[in-house]
C-alpha positions in Angstrom: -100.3 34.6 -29.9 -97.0 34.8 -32.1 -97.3 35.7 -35.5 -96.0 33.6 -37.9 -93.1 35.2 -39.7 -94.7 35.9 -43.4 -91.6 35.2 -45.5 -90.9 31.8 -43.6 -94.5 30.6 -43.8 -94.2 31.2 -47.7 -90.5 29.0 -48.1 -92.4 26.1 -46.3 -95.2 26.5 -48.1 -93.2 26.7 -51.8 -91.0 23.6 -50.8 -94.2 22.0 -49.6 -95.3 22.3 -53.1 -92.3 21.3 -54.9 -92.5 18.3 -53.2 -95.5 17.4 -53.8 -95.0 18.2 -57.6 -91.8 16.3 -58.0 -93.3 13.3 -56.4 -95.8 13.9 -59.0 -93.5 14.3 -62.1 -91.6 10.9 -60.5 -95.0 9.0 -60.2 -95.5 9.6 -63.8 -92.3 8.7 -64.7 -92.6 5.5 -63.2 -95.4 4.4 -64.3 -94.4 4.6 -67.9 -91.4 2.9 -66.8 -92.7 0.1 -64.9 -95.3 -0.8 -67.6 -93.0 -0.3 -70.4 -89.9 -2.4 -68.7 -90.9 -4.0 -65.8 -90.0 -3.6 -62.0 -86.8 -5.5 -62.4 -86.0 -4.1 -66.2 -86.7 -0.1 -65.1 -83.5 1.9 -64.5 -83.9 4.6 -62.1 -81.5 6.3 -62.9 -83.1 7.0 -66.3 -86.6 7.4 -64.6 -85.3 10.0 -62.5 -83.5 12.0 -65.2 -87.2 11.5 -67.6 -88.9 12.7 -64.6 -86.0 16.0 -64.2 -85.3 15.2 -60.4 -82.7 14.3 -58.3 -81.9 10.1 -58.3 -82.1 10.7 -53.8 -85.4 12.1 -54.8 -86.7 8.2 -54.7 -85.2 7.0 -51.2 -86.5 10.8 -49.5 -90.0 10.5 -51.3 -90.9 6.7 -50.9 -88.2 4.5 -49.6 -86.7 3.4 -52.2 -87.4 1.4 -55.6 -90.5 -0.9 -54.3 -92.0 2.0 -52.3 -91.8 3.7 -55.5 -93.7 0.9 -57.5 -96.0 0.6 -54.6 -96.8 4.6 -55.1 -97.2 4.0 -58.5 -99.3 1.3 -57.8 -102.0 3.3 -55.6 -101.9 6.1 -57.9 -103.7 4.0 -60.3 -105.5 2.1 -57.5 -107.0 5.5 -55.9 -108.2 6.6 -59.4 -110.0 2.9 -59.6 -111.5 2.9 -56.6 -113.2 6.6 -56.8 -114.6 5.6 -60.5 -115.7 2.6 -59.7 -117.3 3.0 -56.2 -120.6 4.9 -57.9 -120.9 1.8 -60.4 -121.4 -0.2 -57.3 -123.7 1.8 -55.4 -126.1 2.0 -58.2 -125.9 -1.7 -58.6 -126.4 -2.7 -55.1 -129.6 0.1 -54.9 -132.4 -2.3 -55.0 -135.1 0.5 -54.6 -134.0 2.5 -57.7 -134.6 -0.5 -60.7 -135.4 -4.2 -60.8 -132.0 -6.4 -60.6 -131.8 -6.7 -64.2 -132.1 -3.9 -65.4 -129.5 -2.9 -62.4 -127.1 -5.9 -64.0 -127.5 -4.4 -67.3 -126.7 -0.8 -66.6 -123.4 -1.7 -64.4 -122.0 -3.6 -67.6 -122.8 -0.2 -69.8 -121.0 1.6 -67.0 -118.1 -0.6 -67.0 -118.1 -0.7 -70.4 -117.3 2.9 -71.1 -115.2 3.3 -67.7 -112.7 0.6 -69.1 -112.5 1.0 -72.7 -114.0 4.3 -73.1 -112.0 6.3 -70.3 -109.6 9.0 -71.0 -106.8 7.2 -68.9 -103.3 7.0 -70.3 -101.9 4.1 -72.1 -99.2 3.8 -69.7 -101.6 3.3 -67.2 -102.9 0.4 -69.0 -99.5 -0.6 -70.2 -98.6 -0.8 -65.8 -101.7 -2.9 -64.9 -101.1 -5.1 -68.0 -97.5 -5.5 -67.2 -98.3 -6.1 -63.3 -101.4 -8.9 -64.1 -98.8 -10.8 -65.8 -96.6 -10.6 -62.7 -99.6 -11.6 -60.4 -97.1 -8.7 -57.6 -98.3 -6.6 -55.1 -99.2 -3.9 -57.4 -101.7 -6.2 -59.0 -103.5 -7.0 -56.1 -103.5 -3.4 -54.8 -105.7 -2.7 -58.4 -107.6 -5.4 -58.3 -108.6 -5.1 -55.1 -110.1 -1.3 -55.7 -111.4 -1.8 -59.1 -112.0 -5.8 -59.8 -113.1 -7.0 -56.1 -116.2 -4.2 -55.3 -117.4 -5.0 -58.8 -117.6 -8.5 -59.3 -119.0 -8.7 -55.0 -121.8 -6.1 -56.0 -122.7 -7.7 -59.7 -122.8 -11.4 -58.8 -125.3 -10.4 -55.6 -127.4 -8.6 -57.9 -127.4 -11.8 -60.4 -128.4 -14.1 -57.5 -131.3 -11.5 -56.9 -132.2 -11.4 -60.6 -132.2 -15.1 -60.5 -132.4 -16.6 -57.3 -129.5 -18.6 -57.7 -127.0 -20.6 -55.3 -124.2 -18.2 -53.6 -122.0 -21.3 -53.8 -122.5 -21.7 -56.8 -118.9 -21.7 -58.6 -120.5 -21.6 -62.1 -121.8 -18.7 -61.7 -118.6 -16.8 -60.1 -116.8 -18.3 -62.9 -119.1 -16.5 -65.2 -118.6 -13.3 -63.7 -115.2 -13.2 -63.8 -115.0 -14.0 -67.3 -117.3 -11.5 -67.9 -115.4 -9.3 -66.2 -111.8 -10.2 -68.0 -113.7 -9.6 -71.2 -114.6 -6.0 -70.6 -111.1 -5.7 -69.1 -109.9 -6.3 -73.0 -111.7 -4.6 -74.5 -108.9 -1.8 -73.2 -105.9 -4.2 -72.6 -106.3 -5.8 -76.2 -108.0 -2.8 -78.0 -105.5 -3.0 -80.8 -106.7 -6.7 -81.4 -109.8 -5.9 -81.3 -110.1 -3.1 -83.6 -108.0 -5.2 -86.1 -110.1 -8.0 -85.8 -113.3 -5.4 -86.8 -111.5 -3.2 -88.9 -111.9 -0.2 -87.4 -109.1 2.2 -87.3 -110.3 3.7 -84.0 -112.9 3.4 -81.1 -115.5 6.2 -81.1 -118.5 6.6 -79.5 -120.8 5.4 -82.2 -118.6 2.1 -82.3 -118.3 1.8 -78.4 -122.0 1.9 -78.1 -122.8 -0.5 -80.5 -119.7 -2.8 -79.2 -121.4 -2.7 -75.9 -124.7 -3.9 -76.7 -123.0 -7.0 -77.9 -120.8 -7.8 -75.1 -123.9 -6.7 -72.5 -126.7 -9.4 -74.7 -123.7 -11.8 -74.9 -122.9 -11.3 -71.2 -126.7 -11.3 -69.7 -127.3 -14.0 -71.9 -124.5 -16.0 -69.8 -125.2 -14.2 -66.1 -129.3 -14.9 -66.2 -129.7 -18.0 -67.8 -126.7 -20.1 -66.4 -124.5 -22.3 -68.1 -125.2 -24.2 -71.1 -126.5 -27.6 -71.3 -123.6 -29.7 -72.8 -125.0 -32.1 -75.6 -125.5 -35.8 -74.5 -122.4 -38.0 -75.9 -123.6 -40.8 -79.0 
């Protein structure tokens, strides 16, 4: 067998890694961009030159401008998926606790993955800016992080309670239980006004999610209220 030529194996090698480094530098880059500006509002010419690479760097690496949001996109999607996917296995293991106790550790978990996690503010800054657009990049998050989690807690409330599947109350509550712990990262800054607290730490997260966990078991367990009968 031929021997691979040392010195030729180590240039492909080193470009190999530059690439992969200045994709990673332009990923970056664009994600502060896209969640500070927009998709239409984002120059990438001034991306490129934040990120220290070459403007063809974007049509070689992904495509173009939308292949580039679409990167982005995924980036954030991947990181989702693999910190949400344990959530969901604990929640869906009926052998290791009673559904209720099952509901109620999945809300501490999410809890602390979305407004306790050490993710960047331009990350949240991109999803926020992507909700409002209801785009592709949207659904690419919410289908990693949103979709496994509210299919995995609303089985395990119909276990806890034995309620209707097609029940649309109840997947109404969910997802407004879920849109709530989603602000508790997307609106922190109202939030901590609104306690005055000059920070989140882990004292305040912890007590901050025992209330939104009673308020949201409260909702999940016991169904809807009973609306008061008009005089």
């Amino acid at each position: 067998m031929q021997k691979r030529n040392s010195s030729v194996a180590g240039k492909v090698d080193g470009r190999a890694a530059l690439s992969a480094e200045t994709q990673r530098r332009v990923i970056e880059a664009a994600i502060e961009a896209f969640g500070r500006l927009g998709f239409e509002g984002a120059s990438t010419r001034a991306l490129m030159e934040r990120a220290g690479a070459n403007l063809a760097a974007i049509p070689y690496h992904f495509g173009g401008k939308q292949g580039l949001y679409r990167a982005a996109a995924k980036v954030i999607a991947d990181y989702a998926r693999e910190k949400v996917e344990p959530i969901v296995i604990r929640l869906r293991d009926a052998d290791r606790a009673d559904p209720v106790t099952r509901v109620d550790e999945a809300l501490a978990d999410f809890i602390n993955l979305l407004a306790g996690g050490p993710e960047p503010e331009e990350w949240v800054a991109f999803f926020t800016r992507c909700e409002r657009e209801a785009d592709d990049a949207f659904r690419m998050i919410h289908a990693a992080l949103i979709t496994p989690f509210k299919e995995a807690l609303t089985a395990t409330v119909l276990a806890a309670t034995g309620g209707d599947a097609a029940d649309d109350g109840l997947h109404m509550r969910v997802a407004i239980v879920i849109a709530s712990i989603i602000n508790l990262r997307t609106m922190k800054n109202m939030l901590l006004s609104a306690l005055g607290w000059d920070q989140m730490n882990p004292s305040r997260l912890d007590r901050l999610s025992r209330e939104v966990r009673g308020m949201a078991l409260a909702q999940l367990l016991s169904g809807p209220p009973v609306p008061p009968v008009p005089r």
